[in-house]
N, CA, C and O atoms as a GROMACS GRO file, in nm:
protein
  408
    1UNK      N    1  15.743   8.817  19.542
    1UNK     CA    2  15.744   8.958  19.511
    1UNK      C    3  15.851   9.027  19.596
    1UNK      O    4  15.861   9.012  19.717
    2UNK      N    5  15.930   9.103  19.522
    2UNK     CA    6  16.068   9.178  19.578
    2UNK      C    7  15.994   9.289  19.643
    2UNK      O    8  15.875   9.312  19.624
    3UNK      N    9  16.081   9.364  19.728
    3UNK     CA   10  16.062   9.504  19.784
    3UNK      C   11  16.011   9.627  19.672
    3UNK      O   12  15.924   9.714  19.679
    4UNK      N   13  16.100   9.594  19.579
    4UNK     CA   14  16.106   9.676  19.453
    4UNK      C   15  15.937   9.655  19.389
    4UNK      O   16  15.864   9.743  19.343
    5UNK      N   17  15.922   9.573  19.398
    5UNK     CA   18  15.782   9.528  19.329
    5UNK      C   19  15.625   9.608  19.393
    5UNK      O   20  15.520   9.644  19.339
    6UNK      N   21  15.691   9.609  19.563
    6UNK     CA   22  15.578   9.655  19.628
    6UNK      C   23  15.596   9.850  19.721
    6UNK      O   24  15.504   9.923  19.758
    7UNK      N   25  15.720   9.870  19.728
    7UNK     CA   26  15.782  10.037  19.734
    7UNK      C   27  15.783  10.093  19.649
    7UNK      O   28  15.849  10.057  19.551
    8UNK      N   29  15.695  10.231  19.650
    8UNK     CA   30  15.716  10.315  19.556
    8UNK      C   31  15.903  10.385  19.599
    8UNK      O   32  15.962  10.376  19.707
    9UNK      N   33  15.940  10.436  19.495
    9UNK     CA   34  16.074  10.504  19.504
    9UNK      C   35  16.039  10.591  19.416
    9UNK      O   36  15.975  10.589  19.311
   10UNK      N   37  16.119  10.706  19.506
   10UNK     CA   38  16.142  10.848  19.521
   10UNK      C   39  16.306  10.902  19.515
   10UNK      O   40  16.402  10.864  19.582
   11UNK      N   41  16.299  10.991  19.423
   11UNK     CA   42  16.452  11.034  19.438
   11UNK      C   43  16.469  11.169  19.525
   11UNK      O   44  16.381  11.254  19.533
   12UNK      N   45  16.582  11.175  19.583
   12UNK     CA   46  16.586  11.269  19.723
   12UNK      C   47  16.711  11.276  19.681
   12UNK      O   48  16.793  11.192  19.643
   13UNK      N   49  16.712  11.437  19.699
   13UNK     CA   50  16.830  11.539  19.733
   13UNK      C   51  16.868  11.545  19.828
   13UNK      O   52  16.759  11.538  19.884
   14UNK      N   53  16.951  11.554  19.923
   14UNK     CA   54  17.011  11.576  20.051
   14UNK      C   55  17.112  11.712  20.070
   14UNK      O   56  17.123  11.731  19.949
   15UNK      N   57  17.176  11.797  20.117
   15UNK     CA   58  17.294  11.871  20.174
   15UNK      C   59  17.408  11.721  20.177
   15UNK      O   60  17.364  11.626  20.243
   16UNK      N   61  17.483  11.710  20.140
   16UNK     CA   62  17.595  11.589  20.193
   16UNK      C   63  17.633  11.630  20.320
   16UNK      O   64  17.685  11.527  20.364
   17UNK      N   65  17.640  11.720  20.414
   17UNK     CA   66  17.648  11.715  20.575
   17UNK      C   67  17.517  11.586  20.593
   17UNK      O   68  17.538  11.467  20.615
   18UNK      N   69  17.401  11.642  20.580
   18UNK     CA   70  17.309  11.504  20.628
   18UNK      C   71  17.301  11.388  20.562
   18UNK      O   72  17.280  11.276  20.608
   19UNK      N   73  17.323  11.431  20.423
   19UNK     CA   74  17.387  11.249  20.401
   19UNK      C   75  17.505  11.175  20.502
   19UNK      O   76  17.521  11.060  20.542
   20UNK      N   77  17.554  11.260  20.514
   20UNK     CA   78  17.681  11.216  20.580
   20UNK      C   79  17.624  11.118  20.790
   20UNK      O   80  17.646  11.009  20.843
   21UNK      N   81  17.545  11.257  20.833
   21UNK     CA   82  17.455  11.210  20.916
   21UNK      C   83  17.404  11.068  20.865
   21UNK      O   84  17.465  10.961  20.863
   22UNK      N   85  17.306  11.090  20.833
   22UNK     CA   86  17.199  10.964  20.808
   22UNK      C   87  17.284  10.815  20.764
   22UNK      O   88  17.238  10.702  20.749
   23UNK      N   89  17.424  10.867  20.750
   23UNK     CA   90  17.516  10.721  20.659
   23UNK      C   91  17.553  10.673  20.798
   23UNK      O   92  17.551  10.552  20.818
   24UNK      N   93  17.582  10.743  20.882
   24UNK     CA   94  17.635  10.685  21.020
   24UNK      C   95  17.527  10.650  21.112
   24UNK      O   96  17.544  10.543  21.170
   25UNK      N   97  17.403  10.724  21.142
   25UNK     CA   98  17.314  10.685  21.191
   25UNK      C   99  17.236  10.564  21.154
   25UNK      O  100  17.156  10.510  21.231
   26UNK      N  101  17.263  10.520  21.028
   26UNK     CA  102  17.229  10.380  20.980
   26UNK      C  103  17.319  10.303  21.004
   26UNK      O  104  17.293  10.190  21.043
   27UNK      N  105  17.451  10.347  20.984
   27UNK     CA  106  17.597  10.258  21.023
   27UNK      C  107  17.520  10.184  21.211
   27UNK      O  108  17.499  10.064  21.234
   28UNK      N  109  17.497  10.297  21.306
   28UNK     CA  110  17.500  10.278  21.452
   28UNK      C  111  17.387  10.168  21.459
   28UNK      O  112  17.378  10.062  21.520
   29UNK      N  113  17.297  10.244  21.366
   29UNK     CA  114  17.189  10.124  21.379
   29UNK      C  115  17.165  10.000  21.320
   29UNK      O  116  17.069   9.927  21.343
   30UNK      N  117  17.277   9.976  21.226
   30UNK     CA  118  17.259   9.838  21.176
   30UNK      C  119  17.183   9.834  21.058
   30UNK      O  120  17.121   9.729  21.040
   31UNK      N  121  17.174   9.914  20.982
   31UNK     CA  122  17.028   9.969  20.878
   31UNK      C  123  17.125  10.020  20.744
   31UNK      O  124  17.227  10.086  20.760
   32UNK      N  125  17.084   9.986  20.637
   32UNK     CA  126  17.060  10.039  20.545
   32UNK      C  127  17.053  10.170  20.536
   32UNK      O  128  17.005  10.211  20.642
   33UNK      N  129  17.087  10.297  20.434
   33UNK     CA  130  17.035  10.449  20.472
   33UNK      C  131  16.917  10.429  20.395
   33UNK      O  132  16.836  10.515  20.430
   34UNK      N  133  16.884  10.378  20.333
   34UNK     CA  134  16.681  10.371  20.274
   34UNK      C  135  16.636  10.337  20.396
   34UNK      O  136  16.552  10.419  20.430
   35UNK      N  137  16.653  10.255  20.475
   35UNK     CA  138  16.616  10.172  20.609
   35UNK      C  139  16.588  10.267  20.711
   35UNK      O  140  16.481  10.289  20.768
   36UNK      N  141  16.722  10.331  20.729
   36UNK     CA  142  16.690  10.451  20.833
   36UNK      C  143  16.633  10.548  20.779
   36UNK      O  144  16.575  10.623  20.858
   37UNK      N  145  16.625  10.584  20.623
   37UNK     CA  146  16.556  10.748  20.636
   37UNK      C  147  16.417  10.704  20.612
   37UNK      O  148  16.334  10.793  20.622
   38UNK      N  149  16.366  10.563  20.578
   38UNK     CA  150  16.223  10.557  20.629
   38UNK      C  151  16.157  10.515  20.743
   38UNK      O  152  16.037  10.510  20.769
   39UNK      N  153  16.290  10.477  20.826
   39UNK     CA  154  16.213  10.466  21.008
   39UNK      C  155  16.251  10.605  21.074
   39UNK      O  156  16.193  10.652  21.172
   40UNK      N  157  16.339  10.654  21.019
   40UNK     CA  158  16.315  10.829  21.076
   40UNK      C  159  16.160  10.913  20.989
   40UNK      O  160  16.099  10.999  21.054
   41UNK      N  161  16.121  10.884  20.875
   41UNK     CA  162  16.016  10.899  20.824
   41UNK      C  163  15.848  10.875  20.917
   41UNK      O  164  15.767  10.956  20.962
   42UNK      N  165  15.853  10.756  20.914
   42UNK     CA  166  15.765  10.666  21.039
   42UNK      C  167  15.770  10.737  21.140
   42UNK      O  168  15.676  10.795  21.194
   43UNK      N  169  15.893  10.735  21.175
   43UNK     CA  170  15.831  10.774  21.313
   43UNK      C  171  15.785  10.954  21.370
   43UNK      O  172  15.738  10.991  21.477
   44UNK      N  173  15.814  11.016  21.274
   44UNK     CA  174  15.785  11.146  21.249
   44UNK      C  175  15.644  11.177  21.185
   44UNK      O  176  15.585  11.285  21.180
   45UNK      N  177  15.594  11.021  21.125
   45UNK     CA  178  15.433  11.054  21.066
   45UNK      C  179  15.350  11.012  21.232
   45UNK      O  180  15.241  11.063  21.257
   46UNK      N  181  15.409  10.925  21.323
   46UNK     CA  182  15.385  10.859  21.398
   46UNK      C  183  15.358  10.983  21.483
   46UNK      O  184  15.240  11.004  21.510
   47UNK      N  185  15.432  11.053  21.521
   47UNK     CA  186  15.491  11.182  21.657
   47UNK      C  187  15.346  11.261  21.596
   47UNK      O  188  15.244  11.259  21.665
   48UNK      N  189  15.350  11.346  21.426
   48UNK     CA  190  15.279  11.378  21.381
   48UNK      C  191  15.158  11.347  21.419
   48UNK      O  192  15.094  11.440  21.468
   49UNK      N  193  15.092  11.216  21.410
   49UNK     CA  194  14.989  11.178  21.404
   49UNK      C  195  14.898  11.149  21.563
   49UNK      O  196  14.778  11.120  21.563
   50UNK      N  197  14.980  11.162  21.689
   50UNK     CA  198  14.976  11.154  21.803
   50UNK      C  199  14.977  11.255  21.812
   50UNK      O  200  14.879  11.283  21.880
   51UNK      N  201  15.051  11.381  21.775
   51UNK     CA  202  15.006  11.484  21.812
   51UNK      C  203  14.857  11.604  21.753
   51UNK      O  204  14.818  11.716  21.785
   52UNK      N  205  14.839  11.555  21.708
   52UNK     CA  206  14.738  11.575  21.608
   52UNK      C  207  14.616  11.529  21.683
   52UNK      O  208  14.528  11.613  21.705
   53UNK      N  209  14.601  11.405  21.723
   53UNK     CA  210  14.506  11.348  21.810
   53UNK      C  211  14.493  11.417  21.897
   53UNK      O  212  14.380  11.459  21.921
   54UNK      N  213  14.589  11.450  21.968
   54UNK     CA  214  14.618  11.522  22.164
   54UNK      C  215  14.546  11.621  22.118
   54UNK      O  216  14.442  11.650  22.176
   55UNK      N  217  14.595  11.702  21.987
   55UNK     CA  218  14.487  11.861  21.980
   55UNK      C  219  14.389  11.832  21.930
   55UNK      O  220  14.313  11.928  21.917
   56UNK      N  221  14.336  11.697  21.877
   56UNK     CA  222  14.140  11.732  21.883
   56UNK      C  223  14.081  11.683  22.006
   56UNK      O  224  13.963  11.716  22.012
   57UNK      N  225  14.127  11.607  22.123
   57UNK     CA  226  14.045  11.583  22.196
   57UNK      C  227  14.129  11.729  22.310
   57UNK      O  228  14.101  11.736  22.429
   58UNK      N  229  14.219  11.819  22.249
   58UNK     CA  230  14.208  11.930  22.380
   58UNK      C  231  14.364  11.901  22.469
   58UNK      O  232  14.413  11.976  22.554
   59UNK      N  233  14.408  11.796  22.429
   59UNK     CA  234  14.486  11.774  22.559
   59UNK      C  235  14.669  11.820  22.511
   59UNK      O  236  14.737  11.787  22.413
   60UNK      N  237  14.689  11.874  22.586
   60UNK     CA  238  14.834  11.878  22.620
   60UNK      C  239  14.914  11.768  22.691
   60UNK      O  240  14.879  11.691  22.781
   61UNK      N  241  15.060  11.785  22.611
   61UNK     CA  242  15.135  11.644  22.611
   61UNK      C  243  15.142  11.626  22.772
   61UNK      O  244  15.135  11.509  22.810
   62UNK      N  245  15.152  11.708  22.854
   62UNK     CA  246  15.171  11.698  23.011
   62UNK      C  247  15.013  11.637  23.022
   62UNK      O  248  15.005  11.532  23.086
   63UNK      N  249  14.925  11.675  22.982
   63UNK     CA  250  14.834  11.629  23.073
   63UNK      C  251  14.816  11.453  23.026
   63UNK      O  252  14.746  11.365  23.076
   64UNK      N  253  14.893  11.451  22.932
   64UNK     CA  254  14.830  11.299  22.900
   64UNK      C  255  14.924  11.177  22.992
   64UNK      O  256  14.898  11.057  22.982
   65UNK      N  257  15.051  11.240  23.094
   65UNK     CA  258  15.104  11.167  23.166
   65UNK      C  259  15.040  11.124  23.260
   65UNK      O  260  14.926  11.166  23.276
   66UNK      N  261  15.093  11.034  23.346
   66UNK     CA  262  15.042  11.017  23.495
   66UNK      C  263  15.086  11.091  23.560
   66UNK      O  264  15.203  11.100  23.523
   67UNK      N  265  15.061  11.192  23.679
   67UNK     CA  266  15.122  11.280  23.738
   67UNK      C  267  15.280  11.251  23.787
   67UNK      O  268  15.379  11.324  23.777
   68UNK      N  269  15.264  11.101  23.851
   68UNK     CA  270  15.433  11.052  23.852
   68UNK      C  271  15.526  11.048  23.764
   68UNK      O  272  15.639  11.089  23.791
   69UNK      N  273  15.493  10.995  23.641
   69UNK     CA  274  15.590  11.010  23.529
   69UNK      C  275  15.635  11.132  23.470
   69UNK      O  276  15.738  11.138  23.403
   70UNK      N  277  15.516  11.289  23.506
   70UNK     CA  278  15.549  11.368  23.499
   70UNK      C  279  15.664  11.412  23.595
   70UNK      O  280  15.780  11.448  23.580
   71UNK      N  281  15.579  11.392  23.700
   71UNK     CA  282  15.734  11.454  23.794
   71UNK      C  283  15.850  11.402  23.811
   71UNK      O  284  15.948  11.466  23.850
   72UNK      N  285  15.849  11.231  23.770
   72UNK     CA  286  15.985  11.185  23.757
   72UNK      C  287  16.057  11.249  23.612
   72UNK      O  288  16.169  11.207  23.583
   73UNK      N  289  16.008  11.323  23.547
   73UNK     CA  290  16.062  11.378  23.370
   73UNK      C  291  16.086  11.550  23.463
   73UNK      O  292  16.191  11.606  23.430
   74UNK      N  293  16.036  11.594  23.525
   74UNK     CA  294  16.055  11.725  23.547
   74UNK      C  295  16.198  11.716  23.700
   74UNK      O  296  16.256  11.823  23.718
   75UNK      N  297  16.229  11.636  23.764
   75UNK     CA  298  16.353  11.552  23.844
   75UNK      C  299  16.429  11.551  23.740
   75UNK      O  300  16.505  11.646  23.728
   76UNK      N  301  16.431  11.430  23.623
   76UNK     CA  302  16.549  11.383  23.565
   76UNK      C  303  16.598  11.561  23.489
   76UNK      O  304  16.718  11.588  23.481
   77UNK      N  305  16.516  11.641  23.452
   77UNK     CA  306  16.523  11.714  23.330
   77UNK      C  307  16.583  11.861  23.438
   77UNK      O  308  16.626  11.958  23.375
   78UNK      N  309  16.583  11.868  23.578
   78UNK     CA  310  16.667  11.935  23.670
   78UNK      C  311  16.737  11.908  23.693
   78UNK      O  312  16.833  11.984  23.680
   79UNK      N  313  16.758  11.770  23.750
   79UNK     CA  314  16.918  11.683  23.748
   79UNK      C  315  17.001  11.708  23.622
   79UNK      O  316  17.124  11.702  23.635
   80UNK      N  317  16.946  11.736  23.496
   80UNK     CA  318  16.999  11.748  23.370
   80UNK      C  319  17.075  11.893  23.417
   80UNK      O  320  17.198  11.905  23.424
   81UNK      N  321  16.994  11.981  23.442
   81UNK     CA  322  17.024  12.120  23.452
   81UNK      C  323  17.149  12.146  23.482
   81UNK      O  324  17.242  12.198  23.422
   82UNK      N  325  17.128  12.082  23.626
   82UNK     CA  326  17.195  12.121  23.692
   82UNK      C  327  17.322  12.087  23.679
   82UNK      O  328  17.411  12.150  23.736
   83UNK      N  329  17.350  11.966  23.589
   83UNK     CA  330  17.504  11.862  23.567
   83UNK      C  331  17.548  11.981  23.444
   83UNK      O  332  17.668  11.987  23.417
   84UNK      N  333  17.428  12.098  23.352
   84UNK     CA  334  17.531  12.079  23.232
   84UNK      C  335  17.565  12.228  23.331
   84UNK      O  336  17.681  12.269  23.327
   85UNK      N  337  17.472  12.298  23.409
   85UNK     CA  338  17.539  12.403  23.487
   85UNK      C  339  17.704  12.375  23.550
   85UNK      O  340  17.787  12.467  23.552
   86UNK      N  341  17.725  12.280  23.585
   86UNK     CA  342  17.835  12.207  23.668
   86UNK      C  343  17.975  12.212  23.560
   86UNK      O  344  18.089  12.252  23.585
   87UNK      N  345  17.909  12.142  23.413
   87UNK     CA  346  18.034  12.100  23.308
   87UNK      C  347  18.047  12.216  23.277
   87UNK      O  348  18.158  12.245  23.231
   88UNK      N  349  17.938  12.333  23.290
   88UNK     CA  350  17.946  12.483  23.188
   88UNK      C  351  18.062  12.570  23.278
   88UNK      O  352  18.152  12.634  23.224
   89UNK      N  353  18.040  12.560  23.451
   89UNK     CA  354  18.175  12.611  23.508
   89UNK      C  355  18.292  12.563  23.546
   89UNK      O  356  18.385  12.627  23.594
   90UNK      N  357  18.283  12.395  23.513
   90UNK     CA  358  18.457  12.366  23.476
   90UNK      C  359  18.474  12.384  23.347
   90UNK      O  360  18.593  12.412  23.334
   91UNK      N  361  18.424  12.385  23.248
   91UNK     CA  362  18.447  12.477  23.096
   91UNK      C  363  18.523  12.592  23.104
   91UNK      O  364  18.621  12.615  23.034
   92UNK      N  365  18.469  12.679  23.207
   92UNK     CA  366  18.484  12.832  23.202
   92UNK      C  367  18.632  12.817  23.276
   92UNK      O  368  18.733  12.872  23.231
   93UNK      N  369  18.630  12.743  23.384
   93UNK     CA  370  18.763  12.725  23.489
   93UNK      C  371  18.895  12.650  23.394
   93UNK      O  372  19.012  12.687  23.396
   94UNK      N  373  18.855  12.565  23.334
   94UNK     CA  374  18.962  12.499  23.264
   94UNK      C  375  19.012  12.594  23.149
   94UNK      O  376  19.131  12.597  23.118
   95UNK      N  377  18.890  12.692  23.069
   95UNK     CA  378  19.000  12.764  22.943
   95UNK      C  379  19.064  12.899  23.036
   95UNK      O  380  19.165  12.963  23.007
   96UNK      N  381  18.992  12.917  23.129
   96UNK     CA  382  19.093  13.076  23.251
   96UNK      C  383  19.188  13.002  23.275
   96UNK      O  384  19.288  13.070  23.296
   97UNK      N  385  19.213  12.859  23.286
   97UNK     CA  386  19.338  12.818  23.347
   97UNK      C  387  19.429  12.789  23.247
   97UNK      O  388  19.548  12.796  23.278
   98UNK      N  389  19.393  12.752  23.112
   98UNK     CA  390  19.414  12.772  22.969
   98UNK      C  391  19.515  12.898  22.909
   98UNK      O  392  19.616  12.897  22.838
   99UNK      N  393  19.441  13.000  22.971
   99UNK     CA  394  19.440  13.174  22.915
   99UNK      C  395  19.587  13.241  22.988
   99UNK      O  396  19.665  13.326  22.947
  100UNK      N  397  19.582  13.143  23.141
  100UNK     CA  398  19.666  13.179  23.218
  100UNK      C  399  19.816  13.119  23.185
  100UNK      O  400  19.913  13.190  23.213
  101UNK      N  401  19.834  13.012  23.135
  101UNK     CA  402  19.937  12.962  23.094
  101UNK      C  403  19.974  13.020  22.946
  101UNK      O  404  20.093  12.994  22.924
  102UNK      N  405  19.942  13.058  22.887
  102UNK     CA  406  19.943  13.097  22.772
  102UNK      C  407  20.071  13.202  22.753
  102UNK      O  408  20.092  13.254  22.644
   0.00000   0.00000   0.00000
């Protein structure tokens, strides 16, 4: 029995900007674009469905960490901050130095 035999198929419209997306994002990943737009599918019923759980037993996504993994995500996600603060004022310094030659 083929794929065809046991997948239902669906016809889908797209914007061609996200076709265009989804053709390369399958390109990076080695996939098919049926391939990738049903493991981007999955895993969005997946996220869905975990989160869904967290709100009947009450819990928020922080509380379901270990307190360490939280604070190592709240470190990396300041270290983040702080690097795009850094690229945002050689941005600003490089087009004034830009403006000045001009």
């Amino acid at each position: 029995m083929t794929t065809h035999d046991t997948h239902t198929q669906y016809k889908l419209r797209m914007p061609p900007e996200l076709r265009d997306w989804l053709k390369e994002a399958a390109d990076t990943n080695h996939r098919s674009m049926n391939a990738e737009i049903v493991a981007r599918l999955l895993r969005t019923v997946e996220l869905d469905g975990r989160e869904k759980a967290l709100e009947r037993v009450g819990y928020e996504e922080k509380e379901t960490m270990p307190n360490s993994d939280y604070r190592n995500l709240s470190e990396v996600k300041r270290q983040l901050e702080a690097a795009m603060s850094q690229l945002d004022r050689e941005l600003r310094h490089l087009e004034a130095s830009q403006h000045k030659g001009e």
